[in-house]
C-alpha positions as CSV (number, residue, x, y, z in Angstrom):
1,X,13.0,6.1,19.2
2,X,15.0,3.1,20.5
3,X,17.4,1.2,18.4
4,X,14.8,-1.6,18.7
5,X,12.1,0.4,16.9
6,X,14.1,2.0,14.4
7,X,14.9,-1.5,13.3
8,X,11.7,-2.5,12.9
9,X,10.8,0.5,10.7
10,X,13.4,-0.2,8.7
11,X,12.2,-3.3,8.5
12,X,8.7,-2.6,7.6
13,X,9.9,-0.4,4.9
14,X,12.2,-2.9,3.6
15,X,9.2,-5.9,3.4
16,X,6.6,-3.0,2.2
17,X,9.0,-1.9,0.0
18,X,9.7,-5.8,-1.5
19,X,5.8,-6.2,-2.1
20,X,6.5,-4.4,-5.6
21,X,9.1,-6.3,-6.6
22,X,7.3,-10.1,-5.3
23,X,4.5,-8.2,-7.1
24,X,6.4,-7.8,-10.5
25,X,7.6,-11.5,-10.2
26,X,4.3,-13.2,-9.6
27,X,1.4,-11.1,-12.2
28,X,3.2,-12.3,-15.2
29,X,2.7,-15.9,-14.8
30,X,-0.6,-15.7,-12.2
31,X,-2.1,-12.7,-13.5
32,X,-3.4,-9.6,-11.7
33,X,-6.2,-11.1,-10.5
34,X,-5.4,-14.7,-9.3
35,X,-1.9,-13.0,-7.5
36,X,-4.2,-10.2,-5.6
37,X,-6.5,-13.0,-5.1
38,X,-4.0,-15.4,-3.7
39,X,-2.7,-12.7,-1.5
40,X,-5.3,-11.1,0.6
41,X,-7.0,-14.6,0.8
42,X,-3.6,-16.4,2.3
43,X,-3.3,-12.9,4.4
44,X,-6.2,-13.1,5.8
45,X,-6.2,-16.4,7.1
46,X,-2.9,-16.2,8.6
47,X,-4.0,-12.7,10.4
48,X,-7.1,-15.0,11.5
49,X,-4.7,-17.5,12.8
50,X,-2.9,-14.6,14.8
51,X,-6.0,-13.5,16.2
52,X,-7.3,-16.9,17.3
53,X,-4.2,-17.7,18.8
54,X,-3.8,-14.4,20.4
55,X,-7.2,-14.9,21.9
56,X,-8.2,-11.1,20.0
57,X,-11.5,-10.3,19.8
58,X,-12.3,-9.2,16.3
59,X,-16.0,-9.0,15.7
60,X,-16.8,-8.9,11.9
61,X,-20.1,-10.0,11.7
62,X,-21.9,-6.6,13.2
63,X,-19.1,-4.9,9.9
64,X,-19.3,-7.4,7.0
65,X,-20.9,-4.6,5.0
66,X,-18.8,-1.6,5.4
67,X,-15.4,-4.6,5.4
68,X,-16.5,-5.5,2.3
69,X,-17.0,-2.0,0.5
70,X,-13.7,-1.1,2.4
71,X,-11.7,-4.7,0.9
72,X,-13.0,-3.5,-2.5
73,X,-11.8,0.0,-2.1
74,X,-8.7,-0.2,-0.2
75,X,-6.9,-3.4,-1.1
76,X,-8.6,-5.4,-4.2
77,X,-8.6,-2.5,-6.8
78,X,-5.3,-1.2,-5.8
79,X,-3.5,-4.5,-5.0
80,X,-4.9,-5.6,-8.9
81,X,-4.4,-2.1,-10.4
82,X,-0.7,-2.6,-9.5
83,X,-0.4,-5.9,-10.5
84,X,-1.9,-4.6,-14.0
85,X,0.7,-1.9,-14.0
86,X,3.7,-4.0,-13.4
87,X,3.1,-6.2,-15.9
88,X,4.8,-4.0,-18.2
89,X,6.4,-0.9,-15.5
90,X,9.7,-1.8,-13.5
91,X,9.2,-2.5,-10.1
92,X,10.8,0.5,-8.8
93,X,8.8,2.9,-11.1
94,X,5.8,1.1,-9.7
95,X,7.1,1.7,-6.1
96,X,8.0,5.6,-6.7
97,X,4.5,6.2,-8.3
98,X,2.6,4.5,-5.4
99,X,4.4,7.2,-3.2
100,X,2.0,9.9,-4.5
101,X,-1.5,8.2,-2.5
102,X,-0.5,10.8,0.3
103,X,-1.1,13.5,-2.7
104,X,-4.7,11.6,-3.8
105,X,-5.7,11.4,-0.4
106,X,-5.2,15.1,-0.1
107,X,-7.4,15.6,-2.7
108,X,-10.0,13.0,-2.3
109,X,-10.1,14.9,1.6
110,X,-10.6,18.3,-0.8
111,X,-12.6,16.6,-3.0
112,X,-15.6,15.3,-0.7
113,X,-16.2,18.6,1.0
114,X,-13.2,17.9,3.9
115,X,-10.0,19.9,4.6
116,X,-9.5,22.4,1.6
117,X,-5.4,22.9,0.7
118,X,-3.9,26.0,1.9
119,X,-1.0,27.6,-0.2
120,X,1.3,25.3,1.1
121,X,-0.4,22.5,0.5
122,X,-1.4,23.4,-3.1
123,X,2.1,24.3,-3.8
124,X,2.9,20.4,-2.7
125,X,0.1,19.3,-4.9
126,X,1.0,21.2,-8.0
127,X,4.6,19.6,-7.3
128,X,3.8,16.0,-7.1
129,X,2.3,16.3,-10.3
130,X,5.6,18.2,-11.7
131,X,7.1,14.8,-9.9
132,X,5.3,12.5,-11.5
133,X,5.6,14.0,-15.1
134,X,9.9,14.3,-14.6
135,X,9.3,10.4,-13.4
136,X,7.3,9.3,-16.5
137,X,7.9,12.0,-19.4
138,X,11.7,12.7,-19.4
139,X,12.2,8.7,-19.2
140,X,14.7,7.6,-21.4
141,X,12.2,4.5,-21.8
142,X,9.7,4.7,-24.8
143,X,6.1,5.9,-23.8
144,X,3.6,3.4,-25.9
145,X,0.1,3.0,-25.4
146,X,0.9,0.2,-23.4
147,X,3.2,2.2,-20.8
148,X,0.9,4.8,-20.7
149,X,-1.8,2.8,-19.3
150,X,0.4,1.1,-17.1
151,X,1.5,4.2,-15.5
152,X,-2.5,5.6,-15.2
153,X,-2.7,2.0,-13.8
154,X,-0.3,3.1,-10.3
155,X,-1.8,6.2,-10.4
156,X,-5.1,5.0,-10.3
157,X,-4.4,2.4,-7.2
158,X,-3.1,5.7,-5.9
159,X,-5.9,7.2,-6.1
160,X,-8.0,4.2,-5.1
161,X,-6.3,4.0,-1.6
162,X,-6.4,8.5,-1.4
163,X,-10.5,7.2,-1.2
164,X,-10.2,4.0,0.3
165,X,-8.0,5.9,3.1
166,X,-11.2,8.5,3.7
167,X,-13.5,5.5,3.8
168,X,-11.1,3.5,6.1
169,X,-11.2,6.8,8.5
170,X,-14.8,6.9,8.6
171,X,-15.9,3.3,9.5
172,X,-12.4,2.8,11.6
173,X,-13.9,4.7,14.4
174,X,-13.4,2.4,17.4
175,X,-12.5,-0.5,15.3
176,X,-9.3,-2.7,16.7
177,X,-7.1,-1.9,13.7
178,X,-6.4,-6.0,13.8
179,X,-10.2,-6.1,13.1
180,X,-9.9,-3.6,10.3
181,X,-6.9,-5.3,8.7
182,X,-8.5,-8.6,9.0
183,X,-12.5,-7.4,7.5
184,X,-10.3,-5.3,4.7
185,X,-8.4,-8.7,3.6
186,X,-12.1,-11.1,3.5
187,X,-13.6,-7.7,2.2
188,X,-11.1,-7.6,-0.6
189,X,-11.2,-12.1,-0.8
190,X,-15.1,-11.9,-1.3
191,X,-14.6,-9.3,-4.3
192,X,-11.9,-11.2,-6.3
193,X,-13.2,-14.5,-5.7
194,X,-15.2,-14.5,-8.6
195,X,-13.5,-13.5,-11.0
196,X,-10.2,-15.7,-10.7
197,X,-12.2,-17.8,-12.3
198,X,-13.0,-15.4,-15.4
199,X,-9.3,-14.2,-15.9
200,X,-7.6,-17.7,-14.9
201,X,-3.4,-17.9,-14.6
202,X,-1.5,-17.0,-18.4
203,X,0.8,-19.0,-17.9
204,X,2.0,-22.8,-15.9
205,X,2.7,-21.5,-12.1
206,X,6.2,-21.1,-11.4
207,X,8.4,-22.0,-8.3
208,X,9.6,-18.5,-8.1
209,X,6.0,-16.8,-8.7
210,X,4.8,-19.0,-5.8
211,X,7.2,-18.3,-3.7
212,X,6.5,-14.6,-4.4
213,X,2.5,-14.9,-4.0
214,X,3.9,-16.2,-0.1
215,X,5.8,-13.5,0.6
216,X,3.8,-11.3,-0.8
217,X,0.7,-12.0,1.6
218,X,2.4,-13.7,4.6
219,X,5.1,-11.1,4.8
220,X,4.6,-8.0,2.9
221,X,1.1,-8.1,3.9
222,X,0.1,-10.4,7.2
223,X,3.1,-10.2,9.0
224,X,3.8,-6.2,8.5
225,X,0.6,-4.9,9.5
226,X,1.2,-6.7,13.1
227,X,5.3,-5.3,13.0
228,X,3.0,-1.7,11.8
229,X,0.5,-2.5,14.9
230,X,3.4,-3.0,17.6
231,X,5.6,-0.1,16.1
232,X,2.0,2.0,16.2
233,X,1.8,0.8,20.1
234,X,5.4,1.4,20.6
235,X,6.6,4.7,19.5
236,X,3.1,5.9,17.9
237,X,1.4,6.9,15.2
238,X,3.3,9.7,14.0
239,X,6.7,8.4,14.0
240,X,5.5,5.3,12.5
241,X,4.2,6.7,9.2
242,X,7.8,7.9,8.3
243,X,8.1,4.7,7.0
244,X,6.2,6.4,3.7
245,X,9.4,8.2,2.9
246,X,11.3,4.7,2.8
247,X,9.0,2.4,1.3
248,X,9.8,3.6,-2.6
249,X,13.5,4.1,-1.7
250,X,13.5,0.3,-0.9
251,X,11.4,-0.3,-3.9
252,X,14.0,0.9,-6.0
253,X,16.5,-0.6,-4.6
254,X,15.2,-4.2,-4.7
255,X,14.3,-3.5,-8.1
256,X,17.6,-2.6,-8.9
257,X,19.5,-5.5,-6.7
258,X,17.0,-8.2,-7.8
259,X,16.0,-7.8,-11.2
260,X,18.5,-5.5,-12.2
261,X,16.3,-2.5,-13.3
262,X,17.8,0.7,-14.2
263,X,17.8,4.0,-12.8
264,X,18.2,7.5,-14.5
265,X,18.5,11.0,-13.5
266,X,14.7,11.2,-14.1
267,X,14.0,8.3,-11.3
268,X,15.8,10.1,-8.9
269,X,14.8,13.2,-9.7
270,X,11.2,12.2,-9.6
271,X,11.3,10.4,-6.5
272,X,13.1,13.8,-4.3
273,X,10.4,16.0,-5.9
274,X,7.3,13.2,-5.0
275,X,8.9,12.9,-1.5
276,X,9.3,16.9,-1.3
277,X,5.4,17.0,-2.4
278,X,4.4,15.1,0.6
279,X,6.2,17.5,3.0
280,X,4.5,20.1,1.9
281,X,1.2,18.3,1.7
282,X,0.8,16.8,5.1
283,X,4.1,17.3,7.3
284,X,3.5,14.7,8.9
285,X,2.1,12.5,6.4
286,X,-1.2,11.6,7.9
287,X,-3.0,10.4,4.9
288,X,-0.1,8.1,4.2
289,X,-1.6,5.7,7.4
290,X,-5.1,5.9,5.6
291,X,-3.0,3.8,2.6
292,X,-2.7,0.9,5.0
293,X,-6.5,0.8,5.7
294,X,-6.8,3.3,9.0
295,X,-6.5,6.6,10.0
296,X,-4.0,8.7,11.9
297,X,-6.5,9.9,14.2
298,X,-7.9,6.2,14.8
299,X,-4.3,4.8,15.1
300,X,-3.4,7.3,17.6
301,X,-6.8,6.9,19.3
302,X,-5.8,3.5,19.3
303,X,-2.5,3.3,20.4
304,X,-3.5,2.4,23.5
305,X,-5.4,-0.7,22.7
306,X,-2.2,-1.8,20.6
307,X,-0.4,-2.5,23.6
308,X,-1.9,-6.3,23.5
309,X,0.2,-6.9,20.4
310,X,3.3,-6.1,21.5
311,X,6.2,-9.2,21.6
C-alpha cells in the first residue's frame, strides 16, 4: 500500500470515526430523527450531485423497492438508533460498541441458514460478548434504566447493520456500489421523512449542531463513501476494510480531544477484546464492508468498475 493510500485510510477512519462525535453534538438539540433525517437526505443529494457531474450511470428506478427496504435496514434504523443512544452514552462508548456489527453480522449469516461458526469463530463470538460486558458492566459510570437502554440502543444498530449487511449482499449483486450508496440514502430519506414531522427538533437549532448535521452527511457520510470507493479501486477490498479496526480508536479519541470524555481501564480493555473478537470472527473482517451497505464479495467483484472514480 502506497503512502497515498494509507493516507487516505487513515483518513476515512478519522471522518468515520468523527460521525459519532458530530452525532453526539447534533441529537440533543435536533433529535434522533430530524439529525438522521437531515443527514442521509443532504447525503444523498450531494452523492446525486457527484454522479451527475461525473456523468455515472446510476439507474434507481428498476431498484426503488429493494433501495428502500435496504435505506430502512441499513442506514435509517441504525443512523437513528445511534443518535437515540448518544443522547445519553459518550461518544466514544458509542463508537467502541458500533465495532461489534462484524460480530452481528456473523450471526445474522448463522442465523438465516448461511455460514455456521467453526470453533474459532464461536470462540470470537463468545469474546465480543465478554467485550462488551467489561465495556458496559465494570464502568465506573452508573448503569440506570436510562443507560441501559442506551447501550441496547448501539447494540441494536449493530445488529440492524449485521442484517442490513446480508440484505445489502444479496440485492448488491451487479449493482455500481455508487448506485447502492445513492438508493440506500433516498431509501433511508423516504422512511424518515414522515416522521420528522411527528418527533419535531427539542430544542432551538444551534450553530454548532448545524454545523455537525453538515459534516455529518457531506463528510462523514457523502464524501467517505467516494474516498471508501477510490481506496476499494485502488488497493482493494480487503485492505480497505482494515479501516474497521481504526474507526472506534478515532472515536475515542475525538471524544476525548473534543468533548473531553473520559476513558478507564474498562474502555480500553473492552475495545482490545471487541477488536480481538473480530479476528477471530472473520480474519479479514468481511462483514465489516456489509456495515457500509455492500458486500466484500460485490466490492471485490467490483473493483474493477471503481476505476471510474478514481481522482
Amino acid at each position: 500500500m502506497s503512502r497515498k493510500d494509507l493516507s487516505a485510510l487513515l483518513l476515512l477512519a478519522l471522518v468515520w470515526g468523527a460521525s459519532f462525535l458530530f452525532m453526539r453534538i447534533a441529537s440533543p438539540v435536533f433529535g434522533p430523527v430530524v439529525t438522521t433525517g437531515l443527514r442521509v437526505a443532504i447525503a444523498a443529494g450531494a452523492l446525486l450531485l457527484y454522479a451527475a457531474l461525473t456523468r455515472s450511470p446510476i439507474g434507481l428506478r428498476k431498484r426503488w423497492k429493494p433501495f428502500l427496504l435496504l435505506g430502512g435496514l441499513n442506514a435509517a434504523l441504525p443512523f437513528s438508533l445511534i443518535c437515540a443512544a448518544e443522547l445519553h452514552l459518550s461518544a466514544s462508548l458509542a463508537a467502541i460498541l458500533n465495532a461489534t456489527t462484524p460480530i452481528f453480522a456473523a450471526l445474522a449469516a448463522w442465523g438465516t441458514g448461511g455460514e455456521r461458526p467453526g470453533l474459532t469463530k464461536a470462540a470470537g463470538l463468545v469474546l465480543g460478548l465478554v467485550g462488551v460486558g467489561i465495556l458496559v458492566g465494570w464502568s465506573p459510570e452508573p448503569m440506570d434504566k436510562t443507560m441501559l437502554y442506551s447501550v441496547l440502543f448501539s447494540l441494536g444498530a449493530a445488529l440492524a447493520y449485521g442484517f442490513g449487511g446480508l440484505y445489502a449482499a444479496r440485492v448488491g449483486k451487479g449493482v455500481p456500489p455508487l448506485t447502492l450508496a445513492i438508493g440506500q440514502q433516498l431509501g433511508a430519506t423516504v422512511w424518515l421523512l414522515p416522521l420528522v414531522a411527528v418527533f419535531p427538533p427539542p430544542e432551538r437549532p444551534t450553530m454548532a449542531a448545524a454545523l455537525s448535521v453538515l459534516c455529518l452527511s457531506l463528510v462523514c457520510t457523502a464524501f467517505a463513501y467516494l474516498l471508501y470507493f477510490r481506496l476499494i479501486a485502488s488497493v482493494g477490498a480487503v485492505k480497505t476494510v482494515s479501516v474497521t479496526f481504526l474507526v472506534p480508536v478515532f472515536g475515542l479519541v475525538w471524544g476525548v480531544i473534543f468533548l473531553h470524555e473520559p476513558v478507564y481501564l474498562n474502555t480500553v480493555a473492552g475495545l482490545a477484546i471487541i477488536l480481538l473478537s473480530i479476528v477471530l470472527i472473520g480474519g479479514r473482517v468481511r462483514k465489516a464492508v456489509e456495515q457500509k451497505g455492500t458486500s466484500a464479495r460485490h466490492l471485490a467483484k467490483a473493483e474493477s468498475e471503481m476505476r471510474s472514480y478514481k481522482n
